[in-house]
C-alpha positions as a Python dict, from the first residue, in 0.01 Angstrom:
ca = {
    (1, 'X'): (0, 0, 0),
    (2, 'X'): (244, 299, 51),
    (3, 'X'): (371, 531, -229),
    (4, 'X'): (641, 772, -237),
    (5, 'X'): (737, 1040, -482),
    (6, 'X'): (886, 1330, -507),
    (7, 'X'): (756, 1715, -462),
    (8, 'X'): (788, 2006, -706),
    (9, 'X'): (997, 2302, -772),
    (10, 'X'): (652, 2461, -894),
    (11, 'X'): (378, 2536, -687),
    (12, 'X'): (8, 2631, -677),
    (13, 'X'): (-138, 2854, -437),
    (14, 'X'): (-367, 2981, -660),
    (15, 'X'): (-648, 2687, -730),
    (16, 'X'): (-968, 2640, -541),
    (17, 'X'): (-944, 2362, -342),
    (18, 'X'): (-1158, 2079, -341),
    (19, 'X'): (-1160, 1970, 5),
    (20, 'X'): (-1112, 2227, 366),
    (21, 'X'): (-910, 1900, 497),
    (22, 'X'): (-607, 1962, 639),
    (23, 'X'): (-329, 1784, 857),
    (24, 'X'): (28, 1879, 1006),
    (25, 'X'): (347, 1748, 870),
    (26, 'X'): (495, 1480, 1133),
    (27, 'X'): (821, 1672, 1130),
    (28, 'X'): (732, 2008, 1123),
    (29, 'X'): (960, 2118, 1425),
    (30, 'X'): (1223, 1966, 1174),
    (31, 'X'): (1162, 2211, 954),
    (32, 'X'): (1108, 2524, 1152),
    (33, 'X'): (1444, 2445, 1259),
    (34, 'X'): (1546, 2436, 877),
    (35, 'X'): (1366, 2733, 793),
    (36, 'X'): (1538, 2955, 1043),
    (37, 'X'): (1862, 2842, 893),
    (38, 'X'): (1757, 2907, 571),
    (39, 'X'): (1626, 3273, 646),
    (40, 'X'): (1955, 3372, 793),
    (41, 'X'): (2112, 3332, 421),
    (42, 'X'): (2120, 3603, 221),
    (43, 'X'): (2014, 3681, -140),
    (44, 'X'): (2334, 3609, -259),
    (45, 'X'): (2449, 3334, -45),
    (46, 'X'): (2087, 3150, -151),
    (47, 'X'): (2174, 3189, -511),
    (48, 'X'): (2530, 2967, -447),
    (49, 'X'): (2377, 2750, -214),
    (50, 'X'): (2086, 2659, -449),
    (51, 'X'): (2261, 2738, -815),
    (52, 'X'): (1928, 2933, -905),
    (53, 'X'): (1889, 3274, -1059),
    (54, 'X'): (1920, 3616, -862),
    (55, 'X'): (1536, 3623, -942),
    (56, 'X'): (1470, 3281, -748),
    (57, 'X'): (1719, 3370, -472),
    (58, 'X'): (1503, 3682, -386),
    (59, 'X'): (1146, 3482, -414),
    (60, 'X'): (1248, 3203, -184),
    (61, 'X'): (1469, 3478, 55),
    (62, 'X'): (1110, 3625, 58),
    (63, 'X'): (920, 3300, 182),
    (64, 'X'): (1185, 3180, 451),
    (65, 'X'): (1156, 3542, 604),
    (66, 'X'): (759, 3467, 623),
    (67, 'X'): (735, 3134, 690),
    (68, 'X'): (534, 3056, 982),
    (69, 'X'): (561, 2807, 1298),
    (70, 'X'): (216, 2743, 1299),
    (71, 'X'): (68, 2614, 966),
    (72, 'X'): (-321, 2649, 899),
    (73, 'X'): (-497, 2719, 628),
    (74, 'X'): (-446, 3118, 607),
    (75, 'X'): (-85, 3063, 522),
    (76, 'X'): (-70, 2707, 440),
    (77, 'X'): (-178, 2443, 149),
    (78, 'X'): (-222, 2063, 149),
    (79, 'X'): (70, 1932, -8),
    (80, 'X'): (-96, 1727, -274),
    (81, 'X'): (-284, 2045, -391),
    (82, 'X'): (79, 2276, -350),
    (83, 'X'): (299, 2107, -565),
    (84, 'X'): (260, 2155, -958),
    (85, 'X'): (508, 1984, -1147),
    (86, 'X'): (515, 1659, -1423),
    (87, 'X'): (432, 1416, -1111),
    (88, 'X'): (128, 1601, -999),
    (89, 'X'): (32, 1676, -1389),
    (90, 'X'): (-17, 1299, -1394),
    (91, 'X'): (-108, 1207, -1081),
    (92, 'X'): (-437, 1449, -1139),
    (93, 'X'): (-503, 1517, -758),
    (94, 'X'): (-799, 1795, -833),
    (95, 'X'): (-1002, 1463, -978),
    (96, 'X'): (-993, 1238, -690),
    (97, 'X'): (-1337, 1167, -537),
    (98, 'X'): (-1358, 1311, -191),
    (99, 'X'): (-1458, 982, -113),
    (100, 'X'): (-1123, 896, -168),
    (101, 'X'): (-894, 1125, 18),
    (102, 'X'): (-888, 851, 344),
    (103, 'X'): (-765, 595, 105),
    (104, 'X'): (-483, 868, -67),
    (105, 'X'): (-407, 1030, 291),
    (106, 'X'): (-319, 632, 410),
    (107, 'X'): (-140, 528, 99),
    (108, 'X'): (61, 834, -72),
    (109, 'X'): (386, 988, 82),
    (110, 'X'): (610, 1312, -54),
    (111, 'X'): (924, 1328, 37),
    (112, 'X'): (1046, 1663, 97),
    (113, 'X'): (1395, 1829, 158),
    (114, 'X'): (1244, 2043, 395),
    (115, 'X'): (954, 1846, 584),
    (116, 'X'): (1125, 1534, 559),
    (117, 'X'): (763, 1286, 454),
    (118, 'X'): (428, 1431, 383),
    (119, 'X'): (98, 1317, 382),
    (120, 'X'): (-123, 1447, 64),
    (121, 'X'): (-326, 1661, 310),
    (122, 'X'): (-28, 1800, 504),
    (123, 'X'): (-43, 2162, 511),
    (124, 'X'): (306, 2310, 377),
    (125, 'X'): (393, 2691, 368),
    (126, 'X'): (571, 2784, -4),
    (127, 'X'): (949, 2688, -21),
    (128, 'X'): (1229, 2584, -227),
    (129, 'X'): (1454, 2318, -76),
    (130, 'X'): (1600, 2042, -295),
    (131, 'X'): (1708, 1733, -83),
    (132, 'X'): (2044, 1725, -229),
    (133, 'X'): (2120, 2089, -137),
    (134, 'X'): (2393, 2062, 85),
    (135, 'X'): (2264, 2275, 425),
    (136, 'X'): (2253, 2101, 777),
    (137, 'X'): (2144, 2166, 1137),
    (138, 'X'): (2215, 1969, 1478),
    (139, 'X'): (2493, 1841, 1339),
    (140, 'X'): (2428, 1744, 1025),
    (141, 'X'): (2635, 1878, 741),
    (142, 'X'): (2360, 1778, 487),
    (143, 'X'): (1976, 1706, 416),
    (144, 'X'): (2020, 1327, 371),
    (145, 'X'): (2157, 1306, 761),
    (146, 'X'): (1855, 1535, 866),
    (147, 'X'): (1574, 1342, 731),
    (148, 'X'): (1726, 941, 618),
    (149, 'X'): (1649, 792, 967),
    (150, 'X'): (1371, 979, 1086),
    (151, 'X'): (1186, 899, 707),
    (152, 'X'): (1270, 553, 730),
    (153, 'X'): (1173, 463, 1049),
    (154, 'X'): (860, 658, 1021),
    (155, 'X'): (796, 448, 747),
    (156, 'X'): (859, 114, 913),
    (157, 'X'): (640, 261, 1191),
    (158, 'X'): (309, 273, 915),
    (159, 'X'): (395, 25, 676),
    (160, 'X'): (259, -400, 768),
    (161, 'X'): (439, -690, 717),
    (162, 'X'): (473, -786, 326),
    (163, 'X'): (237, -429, 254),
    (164, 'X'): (353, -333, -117),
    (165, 'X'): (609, -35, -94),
    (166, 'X'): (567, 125, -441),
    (167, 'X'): (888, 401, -527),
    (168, 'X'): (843, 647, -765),
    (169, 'X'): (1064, 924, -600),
    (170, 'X'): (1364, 1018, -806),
    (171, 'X'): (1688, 894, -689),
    (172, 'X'): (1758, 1237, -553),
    (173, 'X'): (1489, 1202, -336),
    (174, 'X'): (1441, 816, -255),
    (175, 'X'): (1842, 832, -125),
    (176, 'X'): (1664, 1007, 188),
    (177, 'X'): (1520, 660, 243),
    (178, 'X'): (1744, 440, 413),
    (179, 'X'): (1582, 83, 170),
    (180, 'X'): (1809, -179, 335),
    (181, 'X'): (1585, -112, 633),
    (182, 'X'): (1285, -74, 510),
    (183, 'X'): (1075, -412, 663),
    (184, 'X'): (910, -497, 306),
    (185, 'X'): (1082, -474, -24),
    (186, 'X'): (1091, -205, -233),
    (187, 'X'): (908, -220, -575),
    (188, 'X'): (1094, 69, -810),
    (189, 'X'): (946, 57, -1196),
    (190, 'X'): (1081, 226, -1483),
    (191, 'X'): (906, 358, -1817),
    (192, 'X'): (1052, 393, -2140),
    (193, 'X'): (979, 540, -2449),
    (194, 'X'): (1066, 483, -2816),
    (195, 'X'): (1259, 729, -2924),
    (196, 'X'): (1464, 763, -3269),
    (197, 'X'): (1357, 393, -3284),
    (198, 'X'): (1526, 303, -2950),
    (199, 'X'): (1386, 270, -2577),
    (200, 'X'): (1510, 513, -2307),
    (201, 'X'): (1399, 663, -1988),
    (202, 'X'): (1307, 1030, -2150),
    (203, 'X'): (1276, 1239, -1806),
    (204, 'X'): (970, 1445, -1850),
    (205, 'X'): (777, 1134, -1940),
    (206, 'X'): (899, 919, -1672),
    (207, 'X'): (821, 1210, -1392),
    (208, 'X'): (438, 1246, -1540),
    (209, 'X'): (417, 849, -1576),
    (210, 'X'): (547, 790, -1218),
    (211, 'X'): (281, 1049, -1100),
    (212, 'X'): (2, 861, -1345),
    (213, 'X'): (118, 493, -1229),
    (214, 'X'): (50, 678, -842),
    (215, 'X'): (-253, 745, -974),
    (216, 'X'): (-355, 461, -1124),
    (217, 'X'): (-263, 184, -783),
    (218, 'X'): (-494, 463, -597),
    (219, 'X'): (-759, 403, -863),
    (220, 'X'): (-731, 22, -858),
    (221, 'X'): (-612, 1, -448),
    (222, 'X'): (-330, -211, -559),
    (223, 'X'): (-232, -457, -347),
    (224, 'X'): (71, -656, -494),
    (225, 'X'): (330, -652, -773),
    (226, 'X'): (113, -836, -1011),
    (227, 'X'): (-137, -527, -969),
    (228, 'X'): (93, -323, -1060),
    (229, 'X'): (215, -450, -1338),
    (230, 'X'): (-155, -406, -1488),
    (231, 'X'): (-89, -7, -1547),
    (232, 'X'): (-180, 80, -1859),
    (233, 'X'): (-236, 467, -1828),
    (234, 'X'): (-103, 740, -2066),
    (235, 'X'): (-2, 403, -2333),
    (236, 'X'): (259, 233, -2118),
    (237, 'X'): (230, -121, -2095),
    (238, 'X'): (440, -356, -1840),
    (239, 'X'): (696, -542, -2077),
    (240, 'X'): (865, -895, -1925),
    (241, 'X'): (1092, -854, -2216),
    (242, 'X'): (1259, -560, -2095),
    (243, 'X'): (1238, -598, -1732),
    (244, 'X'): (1592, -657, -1585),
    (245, 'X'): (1499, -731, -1210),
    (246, 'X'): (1134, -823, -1081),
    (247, 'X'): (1160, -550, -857),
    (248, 'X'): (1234, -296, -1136),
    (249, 'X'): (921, -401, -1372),
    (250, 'X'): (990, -186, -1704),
    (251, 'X'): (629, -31, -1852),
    (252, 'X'): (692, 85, -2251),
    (253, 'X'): (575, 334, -2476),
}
């Protein structure tokens, strides 16, 4: 089983952590490369570049001028523990058994606009870098060229013949994947919620539900698409009714 989602705008240096396990990020050279890019931009020229606030422009101008070649765990954090947003609210990675960190470090992947595909135990330095920010290097006049065939094929290299690919990236992020060649299909499920007595994807519940349904085929080592369609966390139920394409299995609420 492989999983992808997205990261977080938010982060969390702050928490204990619950396990001294640490890896590097496959492409970290990648990103070094990125970072020095990055730190050449001014306060100002940040701010356009990202569309965030003055205030934001100067915290992230901040971490590109500190960010650091080699990543340990002075100045680094495992990814699963650094990002803090609606995905990792629901995915609940502070709870999983360290007994289980081999089978979450095989199964779970981030993608990441500036490390390209993370393991949960990858250490990452604090940064800001959407995927769809439009910044380049070698070349490339935007993120999506940098990472889409080194992600996929690094992908293809782990993943077996008819292994369950499970997406619950945003489209922002899963367009970094290049899914016509991926070697297995791609299973991408939506979640609804009754609202004003009508179904629609609401987004703050869909990011903590794909971060729950992440949790949940870690929990139960799913294995298939029938598996999956046994998630029942947080209230959603799978729904035949309102499931479009078999590949897009619809979970209500």
């Amino acid at each position: 089983m492989k999983i992808v989602v997205s990261p977080a705008k938010t982060l969390d240096y702050e928490s204990k952590l619950p396990t001294t396990r640490g890896t590097l990020p496959k492409f970290l050279e990648t990103a070094v490369k990125l970072n020095k890019k990055l730190s050449r931009q001014s306060r100002k020229e940040l701010s356009r570049l990202m569309g965030i606030s003055d205030k934001l422009a100067e915290l992230n101008h901040v971490r590109y001028q500190e960010f650091q070649e080699d990543h340990d765990h002075k100045n680094s954090r495992p990814a699963m523990y650094a990002f803090n947003g609606d995905v990792y609210t629901g995915l609940d990675a502070y709870t999983i058994p360290g007994d289980r960190l081999d089978d979450v470090q095989n199964s779970l992947r981030i993608l990441s606009g500036m490390y390209g595909v993370l393991r949960p135990l990858d250490l990452i330095q604090p940064y800001r870098l959407e995927m769809g920010t439009s910044i380049g290097i070698e070349r490339k006049k935007n993120l999506y060229e940098v990472w889409k065939k080194k992600v996929t094929d690094f992908l293809n290299d782990e993943l077996e013949d008819d292994e369950l690919f499970l997406n619950l990236a945003s489209n922002e992020y899963f367009k970094a994947v290049d899914a016509k060649n991926l070697k297995v299909p791609v299973i991408s499920p939506v979640f609804k919620d009754f609202k004003n007595g009508k179904l629609k994807i609401i987004s703050f519940f869909a990011k903590k539900a794909r971060g729950s349904m992440a949790r949940y085929a870690i929990d139960n080592n799913c294995k298939t698409l029938d598996d999956i369609r046994g998630f029942d966390y947080d209230g959603y139920r799978f729904s035949e009714e309102h499931t479009k394409k078999e590949q897009e299995p619809t979970f209500i609420r």
